[in-house]
LOTORKE-831481 format. One record per residue: residue in one letter; x, z, y of N, C-alpha, C in turn. Coordinates in steps of 0.1 Angstrom, whole numbers, padded with zeros to 4 digits, always signed. Last residue first. Layout:
<sites>
AXZYXZYXZY ...
</sites>
This chain:
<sites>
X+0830+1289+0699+0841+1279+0691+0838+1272+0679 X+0804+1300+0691+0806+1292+0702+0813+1285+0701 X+0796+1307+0663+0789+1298+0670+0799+1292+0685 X+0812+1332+0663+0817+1317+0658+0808+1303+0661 X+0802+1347+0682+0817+1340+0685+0816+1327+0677 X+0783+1353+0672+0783+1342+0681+0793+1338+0685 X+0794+1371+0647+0782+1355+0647+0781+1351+0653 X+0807+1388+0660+0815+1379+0652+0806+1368+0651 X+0782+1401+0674+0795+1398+0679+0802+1383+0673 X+0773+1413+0649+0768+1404+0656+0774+1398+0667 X+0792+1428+0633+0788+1415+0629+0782+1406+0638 X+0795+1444+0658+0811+1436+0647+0805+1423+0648 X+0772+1460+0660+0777+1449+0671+0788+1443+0664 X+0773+1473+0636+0759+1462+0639+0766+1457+0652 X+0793+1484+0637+0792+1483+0625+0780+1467+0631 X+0784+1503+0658+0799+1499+0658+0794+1488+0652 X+0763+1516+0647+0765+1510+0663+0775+1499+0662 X+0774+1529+0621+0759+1523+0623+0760+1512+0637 X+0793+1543+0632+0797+1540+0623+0787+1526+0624 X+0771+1563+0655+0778+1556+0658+0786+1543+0651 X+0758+1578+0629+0752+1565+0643+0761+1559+0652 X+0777+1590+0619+0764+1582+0613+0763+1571+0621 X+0782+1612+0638+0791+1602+0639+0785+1587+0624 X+0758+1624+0643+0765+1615+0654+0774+1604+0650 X+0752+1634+0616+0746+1627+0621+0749+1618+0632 X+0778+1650+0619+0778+1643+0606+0768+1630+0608 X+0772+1671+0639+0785+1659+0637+0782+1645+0630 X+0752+1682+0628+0748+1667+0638+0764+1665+0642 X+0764+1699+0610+0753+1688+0604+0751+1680+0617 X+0789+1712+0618+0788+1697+0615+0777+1692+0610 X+0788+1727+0645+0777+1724+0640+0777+1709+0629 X+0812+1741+0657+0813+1738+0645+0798+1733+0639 X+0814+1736+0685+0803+1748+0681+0802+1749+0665 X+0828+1715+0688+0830+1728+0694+0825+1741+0690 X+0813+1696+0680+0827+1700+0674+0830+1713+0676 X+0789+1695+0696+0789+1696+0685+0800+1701+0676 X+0803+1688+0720+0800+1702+0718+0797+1701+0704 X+0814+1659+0714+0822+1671+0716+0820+1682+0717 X+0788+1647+0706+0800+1648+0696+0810+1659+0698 X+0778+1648+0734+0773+1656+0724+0777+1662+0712 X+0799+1630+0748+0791+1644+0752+0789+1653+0739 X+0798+1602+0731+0808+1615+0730+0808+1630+0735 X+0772+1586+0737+0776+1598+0727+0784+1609+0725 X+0775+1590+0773+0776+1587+0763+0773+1596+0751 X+0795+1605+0804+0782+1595+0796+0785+1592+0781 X+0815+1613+0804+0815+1599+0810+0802+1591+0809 X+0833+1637+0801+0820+1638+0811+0818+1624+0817 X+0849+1633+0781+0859+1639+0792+0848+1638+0802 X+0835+1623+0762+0837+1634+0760+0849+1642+0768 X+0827+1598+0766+0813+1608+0770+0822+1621+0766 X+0845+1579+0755+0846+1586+0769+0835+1599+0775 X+0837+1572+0733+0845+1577+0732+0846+1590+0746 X+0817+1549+0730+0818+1564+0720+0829+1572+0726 X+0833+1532+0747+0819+1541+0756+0818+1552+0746 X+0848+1523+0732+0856+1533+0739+0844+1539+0749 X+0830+1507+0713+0841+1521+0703+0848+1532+0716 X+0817+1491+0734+0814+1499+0724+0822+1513+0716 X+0846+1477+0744+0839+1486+0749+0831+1492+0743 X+0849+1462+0718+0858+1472+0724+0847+1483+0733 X+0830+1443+0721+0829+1451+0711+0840+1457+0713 X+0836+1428+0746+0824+1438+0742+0824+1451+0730 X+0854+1417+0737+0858+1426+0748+0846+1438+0748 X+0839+1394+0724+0843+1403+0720+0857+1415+0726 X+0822+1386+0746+0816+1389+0733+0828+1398+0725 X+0847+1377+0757+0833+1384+0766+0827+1396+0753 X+0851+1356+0742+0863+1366+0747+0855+1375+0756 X+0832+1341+0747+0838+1344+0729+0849+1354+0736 X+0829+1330+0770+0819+1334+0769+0821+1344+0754 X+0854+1317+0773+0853+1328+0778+0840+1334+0777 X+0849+1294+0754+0857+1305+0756+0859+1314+0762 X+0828+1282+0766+0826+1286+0756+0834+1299+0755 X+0842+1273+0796+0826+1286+0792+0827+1294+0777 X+0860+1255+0795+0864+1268+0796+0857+1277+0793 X+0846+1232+0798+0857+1230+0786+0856+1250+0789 X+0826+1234+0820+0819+1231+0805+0833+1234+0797 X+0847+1240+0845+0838+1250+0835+0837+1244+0825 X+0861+1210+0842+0867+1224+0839+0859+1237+0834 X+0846+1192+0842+0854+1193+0836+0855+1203+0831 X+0826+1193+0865+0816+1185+0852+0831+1190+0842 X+0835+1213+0880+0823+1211+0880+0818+1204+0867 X+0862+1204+0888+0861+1218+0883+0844+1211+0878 X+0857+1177+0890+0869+1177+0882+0863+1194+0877 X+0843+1174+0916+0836+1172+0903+0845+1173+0887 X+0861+1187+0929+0853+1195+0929+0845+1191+0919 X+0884+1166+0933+0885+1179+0929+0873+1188+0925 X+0865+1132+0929+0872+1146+0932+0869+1161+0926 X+0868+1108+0909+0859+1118+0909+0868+1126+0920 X+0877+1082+0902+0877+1082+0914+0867+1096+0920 X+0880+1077+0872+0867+1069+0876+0866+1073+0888 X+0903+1093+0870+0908+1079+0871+0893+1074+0874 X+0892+1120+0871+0903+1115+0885+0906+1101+0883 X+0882+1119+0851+0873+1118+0860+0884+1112+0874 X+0902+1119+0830+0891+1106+0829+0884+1108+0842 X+0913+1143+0840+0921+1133+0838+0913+1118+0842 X+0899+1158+0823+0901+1160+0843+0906+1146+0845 X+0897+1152+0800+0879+1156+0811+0884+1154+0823 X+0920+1162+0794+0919+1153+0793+0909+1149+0797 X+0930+1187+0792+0932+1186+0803+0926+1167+0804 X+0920+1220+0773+0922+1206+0772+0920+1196+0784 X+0936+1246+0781+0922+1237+0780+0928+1227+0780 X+0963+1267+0785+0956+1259+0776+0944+1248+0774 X+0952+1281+0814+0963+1270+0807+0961+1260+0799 X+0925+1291+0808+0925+1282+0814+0940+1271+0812 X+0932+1309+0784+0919+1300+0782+0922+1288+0791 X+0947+1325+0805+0953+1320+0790+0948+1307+0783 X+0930+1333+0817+0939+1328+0822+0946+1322+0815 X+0913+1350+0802+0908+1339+0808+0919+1330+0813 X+0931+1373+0789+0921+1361+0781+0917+1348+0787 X+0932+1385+0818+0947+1378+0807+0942+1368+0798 X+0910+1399+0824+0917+1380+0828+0929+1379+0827 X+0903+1410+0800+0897+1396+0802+0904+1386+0814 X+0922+1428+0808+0920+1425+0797+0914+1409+0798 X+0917+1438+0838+0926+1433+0831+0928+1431+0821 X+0890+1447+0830+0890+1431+0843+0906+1430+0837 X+0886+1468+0820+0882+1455+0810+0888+1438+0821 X+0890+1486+0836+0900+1478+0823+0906+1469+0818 X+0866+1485+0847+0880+1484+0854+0888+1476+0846 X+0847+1486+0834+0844+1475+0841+0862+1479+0845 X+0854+1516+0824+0848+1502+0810+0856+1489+0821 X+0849+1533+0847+0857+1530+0836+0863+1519+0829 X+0821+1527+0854+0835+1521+0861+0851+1520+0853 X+0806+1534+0833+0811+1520+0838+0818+1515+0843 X+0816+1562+0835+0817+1554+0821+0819+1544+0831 X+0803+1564+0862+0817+1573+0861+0822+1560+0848 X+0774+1567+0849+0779+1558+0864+0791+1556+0860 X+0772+1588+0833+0770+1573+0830+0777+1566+0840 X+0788+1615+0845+0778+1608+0839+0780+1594+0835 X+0806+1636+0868+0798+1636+0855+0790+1623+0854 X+0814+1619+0904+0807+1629+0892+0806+1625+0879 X+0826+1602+0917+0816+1598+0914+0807+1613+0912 X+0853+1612+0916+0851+1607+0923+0836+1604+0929 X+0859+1628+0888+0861+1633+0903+0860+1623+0913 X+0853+1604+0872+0843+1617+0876+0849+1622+0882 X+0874+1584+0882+0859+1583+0885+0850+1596+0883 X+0899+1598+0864+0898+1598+0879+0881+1594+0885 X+0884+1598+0844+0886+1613+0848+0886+1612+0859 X+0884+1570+0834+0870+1578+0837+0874+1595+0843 X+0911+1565+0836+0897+1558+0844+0891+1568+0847 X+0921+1580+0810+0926+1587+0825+0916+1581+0839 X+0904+1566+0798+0900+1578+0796+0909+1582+0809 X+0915+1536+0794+0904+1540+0798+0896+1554+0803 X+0947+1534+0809+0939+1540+0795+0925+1542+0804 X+0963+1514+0833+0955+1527+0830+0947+1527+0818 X+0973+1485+0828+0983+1498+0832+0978+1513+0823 X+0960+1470+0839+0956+1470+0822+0964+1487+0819 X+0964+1467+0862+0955+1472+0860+0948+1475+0844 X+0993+1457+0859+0988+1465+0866+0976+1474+0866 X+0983+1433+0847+0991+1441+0840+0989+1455+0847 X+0966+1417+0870+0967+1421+0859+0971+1430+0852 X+0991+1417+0890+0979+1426+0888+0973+1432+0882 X+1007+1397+0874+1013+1413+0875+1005+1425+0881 X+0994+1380+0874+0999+1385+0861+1000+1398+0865 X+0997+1370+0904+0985+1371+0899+0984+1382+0886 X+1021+1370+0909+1018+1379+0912+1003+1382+0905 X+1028+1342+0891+1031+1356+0890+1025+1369+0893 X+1007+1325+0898+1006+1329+0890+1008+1343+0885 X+1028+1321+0931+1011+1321+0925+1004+1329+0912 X+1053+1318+0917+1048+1326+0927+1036+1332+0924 X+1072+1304+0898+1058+1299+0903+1049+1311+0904 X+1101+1291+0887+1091+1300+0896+1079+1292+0899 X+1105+1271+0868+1107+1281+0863+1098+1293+0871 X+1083+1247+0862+1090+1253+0872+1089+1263+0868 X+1058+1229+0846+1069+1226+0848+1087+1235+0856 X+1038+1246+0858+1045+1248+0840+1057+1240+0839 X+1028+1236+0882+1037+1247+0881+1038+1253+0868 X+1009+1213+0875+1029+1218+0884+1035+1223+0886 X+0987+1229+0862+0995+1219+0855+1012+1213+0864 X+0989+1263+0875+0986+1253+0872+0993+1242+0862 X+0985+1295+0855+0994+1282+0860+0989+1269+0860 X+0964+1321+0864+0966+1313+0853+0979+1305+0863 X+0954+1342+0880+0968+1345+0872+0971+1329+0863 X+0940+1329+0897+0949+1333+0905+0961+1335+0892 X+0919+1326+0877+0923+1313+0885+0934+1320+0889 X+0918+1352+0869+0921+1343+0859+0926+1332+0863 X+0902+1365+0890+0916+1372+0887+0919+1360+0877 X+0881+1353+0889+0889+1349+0900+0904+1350+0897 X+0868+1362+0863+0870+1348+0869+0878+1345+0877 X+0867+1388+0868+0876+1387+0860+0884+1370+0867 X+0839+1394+0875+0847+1398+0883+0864+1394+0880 X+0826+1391+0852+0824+1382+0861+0837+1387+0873 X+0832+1412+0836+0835+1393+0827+0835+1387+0844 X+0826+1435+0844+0841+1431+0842+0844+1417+0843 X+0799+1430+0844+0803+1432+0858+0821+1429+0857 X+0799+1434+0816+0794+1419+0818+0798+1422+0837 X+0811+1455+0810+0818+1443+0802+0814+1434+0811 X+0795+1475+0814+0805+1477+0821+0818+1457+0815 X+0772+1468+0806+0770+1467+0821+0786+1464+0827 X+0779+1473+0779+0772+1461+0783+0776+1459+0798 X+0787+1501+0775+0796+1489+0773+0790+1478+0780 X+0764+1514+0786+0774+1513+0792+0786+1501+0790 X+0746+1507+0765+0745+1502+0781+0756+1503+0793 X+0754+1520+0744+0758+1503+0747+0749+1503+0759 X+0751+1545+0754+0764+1541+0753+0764+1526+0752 X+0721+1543+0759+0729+1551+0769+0740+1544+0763 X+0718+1544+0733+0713+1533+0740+0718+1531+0747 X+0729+1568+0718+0734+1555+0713+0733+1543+0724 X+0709+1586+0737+0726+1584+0739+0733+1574+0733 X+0686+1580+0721+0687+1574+0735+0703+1578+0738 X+0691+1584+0691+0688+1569+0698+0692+1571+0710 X+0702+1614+0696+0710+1599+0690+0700+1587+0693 X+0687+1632+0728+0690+1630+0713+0697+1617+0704 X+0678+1635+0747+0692+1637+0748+0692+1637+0729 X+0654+1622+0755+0666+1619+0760+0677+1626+0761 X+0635+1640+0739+0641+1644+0750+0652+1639+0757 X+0626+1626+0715+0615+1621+0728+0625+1632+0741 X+0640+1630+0691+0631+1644+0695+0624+1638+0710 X+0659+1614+0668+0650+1612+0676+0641+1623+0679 X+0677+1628+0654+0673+1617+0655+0671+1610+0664 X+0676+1654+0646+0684+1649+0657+0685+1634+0660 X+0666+1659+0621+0662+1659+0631+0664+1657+0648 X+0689+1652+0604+0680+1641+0607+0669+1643+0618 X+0719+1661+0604+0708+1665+0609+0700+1656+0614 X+0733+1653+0572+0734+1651+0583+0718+1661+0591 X+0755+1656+0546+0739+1664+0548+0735+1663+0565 X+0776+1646+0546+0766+1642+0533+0754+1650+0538 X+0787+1653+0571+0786+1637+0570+0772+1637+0558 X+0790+1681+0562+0779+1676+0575+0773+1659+0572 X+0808+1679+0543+0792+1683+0539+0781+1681+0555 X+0826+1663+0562+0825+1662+0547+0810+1663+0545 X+0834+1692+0573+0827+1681+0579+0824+1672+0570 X+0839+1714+0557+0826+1714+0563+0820+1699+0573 X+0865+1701+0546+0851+1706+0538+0838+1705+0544 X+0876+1707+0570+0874+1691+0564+0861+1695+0551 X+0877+1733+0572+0874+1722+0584+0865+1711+0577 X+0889+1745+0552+0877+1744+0553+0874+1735+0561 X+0916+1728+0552+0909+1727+0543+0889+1732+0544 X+0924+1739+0578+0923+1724+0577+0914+1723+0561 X+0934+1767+0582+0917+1763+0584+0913+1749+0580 X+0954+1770+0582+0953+1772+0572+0935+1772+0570 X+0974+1738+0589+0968+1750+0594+0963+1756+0583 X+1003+1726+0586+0990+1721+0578+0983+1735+0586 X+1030+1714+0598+1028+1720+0592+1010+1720+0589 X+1045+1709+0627+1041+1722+0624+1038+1731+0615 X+1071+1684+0631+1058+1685+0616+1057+1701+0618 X+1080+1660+0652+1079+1675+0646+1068+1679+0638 X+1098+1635+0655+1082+1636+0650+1085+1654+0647 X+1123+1618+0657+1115+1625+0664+1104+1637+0666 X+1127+1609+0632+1136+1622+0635+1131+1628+0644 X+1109+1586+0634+1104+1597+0618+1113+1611+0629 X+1124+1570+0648+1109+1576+0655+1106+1586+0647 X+1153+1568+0639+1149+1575+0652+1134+1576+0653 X+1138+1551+0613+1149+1566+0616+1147+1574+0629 X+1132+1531+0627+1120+1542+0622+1130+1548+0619 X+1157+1518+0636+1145+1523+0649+1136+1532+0642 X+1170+1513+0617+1175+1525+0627+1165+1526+0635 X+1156+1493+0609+1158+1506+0601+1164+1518+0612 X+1158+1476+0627+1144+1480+0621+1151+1491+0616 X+1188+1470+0627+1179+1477+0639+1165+1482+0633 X+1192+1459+0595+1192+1475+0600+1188+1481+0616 X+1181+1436+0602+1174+1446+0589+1180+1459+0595 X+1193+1422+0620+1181+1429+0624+1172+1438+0614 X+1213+1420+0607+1215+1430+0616+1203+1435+0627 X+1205+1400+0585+1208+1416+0584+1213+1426+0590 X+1201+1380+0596+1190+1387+0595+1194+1405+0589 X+1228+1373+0610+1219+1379+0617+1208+1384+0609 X+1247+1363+0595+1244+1375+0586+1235+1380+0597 X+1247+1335+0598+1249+1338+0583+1238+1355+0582 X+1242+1333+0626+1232+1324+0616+1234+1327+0601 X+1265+1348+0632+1249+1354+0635+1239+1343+0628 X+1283+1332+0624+1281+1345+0615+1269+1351+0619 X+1272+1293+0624+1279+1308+0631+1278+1316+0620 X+1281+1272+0604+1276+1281+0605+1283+1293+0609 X+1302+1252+0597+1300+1251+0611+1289+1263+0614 X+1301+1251+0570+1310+1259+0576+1313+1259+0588 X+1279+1240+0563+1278+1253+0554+1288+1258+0564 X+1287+1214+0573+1271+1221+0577+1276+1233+0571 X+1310+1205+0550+1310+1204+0563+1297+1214+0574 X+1291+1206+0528+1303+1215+0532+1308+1217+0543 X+1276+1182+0531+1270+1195+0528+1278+1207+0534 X+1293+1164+0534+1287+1161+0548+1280+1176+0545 X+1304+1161+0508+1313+1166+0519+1305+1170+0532 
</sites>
């Protein structure tokens, strides 16, 4: 009885809600597919891809390396210098924005909590801009080059990582603070012996791999005048030369590919 009783106190959105969220999904890729205008295939797409194809299998190895700083080692170097500089000026600059966005432990209890808010909404704010609209506005600011990328990278990346860090800081384990406030520690040995040591790892693993973003989008940006591989990738395209297409985009695959792993092996060391 007590079964039948349960089976008939069920709402109708507990009976047949999953199937009115089966058809919003369905109506929604309806609507995005109806959207989509299809031009159709060009009639160059077949050579294109041909010719890039045989660039990839026949690359220009002399493009290697020629000692002129403008060849694939030194623009590969050039681009993780850019991710680097622009990550590790982001990571540090982030820290504040992380205190300000995070919640304290009084204010998780409270629906408002001011502090945090506005902090978030900086944040968000600044996560706002695509890295590539960055760097356009910076090369009309700065100029053409490397410089322009970093700022790029370092802007972004500050709303990115201090969503990560703020996140990191909620969550920590609050039990370090706790034992020190009862052996009569203050506030400042609470942050100091507590709060960094519990929080570093983690944000040192969210660093690391904020990095390997920036890598794929320093490839990227050299081709609106940001520095980088992408410079060269873009006239290369331009000029249909796919044997150092084929070479660029080699070394890059190569770049990418060797920061993942290496990346991923100190993350896991840290956590």
């Amino acid at each position: 009885m007590e079964n039948k009783n349960l089976e008939i106190k069920k709402t109708p959105w507990q009976r047949y809600g999953w199937l009115a969220i089966v058809v919003l999904v369905i109506c929604f890729y309806v609507w995005a597919i109806t959207g989509l205008t299809f031009s159709g295939i060009q009639d160059s797409a077949g050579e294109v891809s041909k010719s890039i194809i045989h660039g990839l299998f026949h690359p220009d190895w002399s493009y290697v390396y020629d000692g002129s700083g403008e060849d694939l080692v030194s623009l590969i170097i050039q681009t993780l210098a850019i991710a680097f500089l622009g990550t590790i000026v982001s990571a540090i600059l982030s820290i504040p924005f992380a205190f300000w966005a995070a919640r304290s432990p009084k204010e998780r209890g409270q629906k408002i909590h001011p502090k945090s808010t506005s902090g978030k909404f900086i944040l968000v704010l600044i996560r706002t801009f695509p890295e590539l609209v960055l760097a356009i506005m910076f090369i009309k600011a700065v100029g053409p080059g490397s410089f322009a990328g970093v700022l790029a990278v370092s802007i972004h990346s500050i709303g990115m990582l201090g969503k990560l860090f703020s996140e990191a800081i909620e969550n920590m384990d609050r039990s370090a603070d706790e034992a020190i406030i009862a052996a009569g520690g203050s506030s400042a040995d609470v942050f100091t012996l507590a709060t960094i040591p519990t929080i570093i790892p983690e944000f040192l693993s969210f660093t690391l791999y904020r990095f390997e973003i920036a890598v794929r989008s320093a490839s990227i940006l050299g081709m609106v005048g940001a520095g980088g591989i992408g410079t060269p990738l873009l006239f290369a395209i331009q000029t249909r030369t796919w044997p150092r297409v084929g070479i660029i985009l080699l070394g890059i695959i190569i770049m990418v590919t060797a920061i993942d792993w290496l990346s991923g092996t100190l993350r896991k060391k840290l956590v």
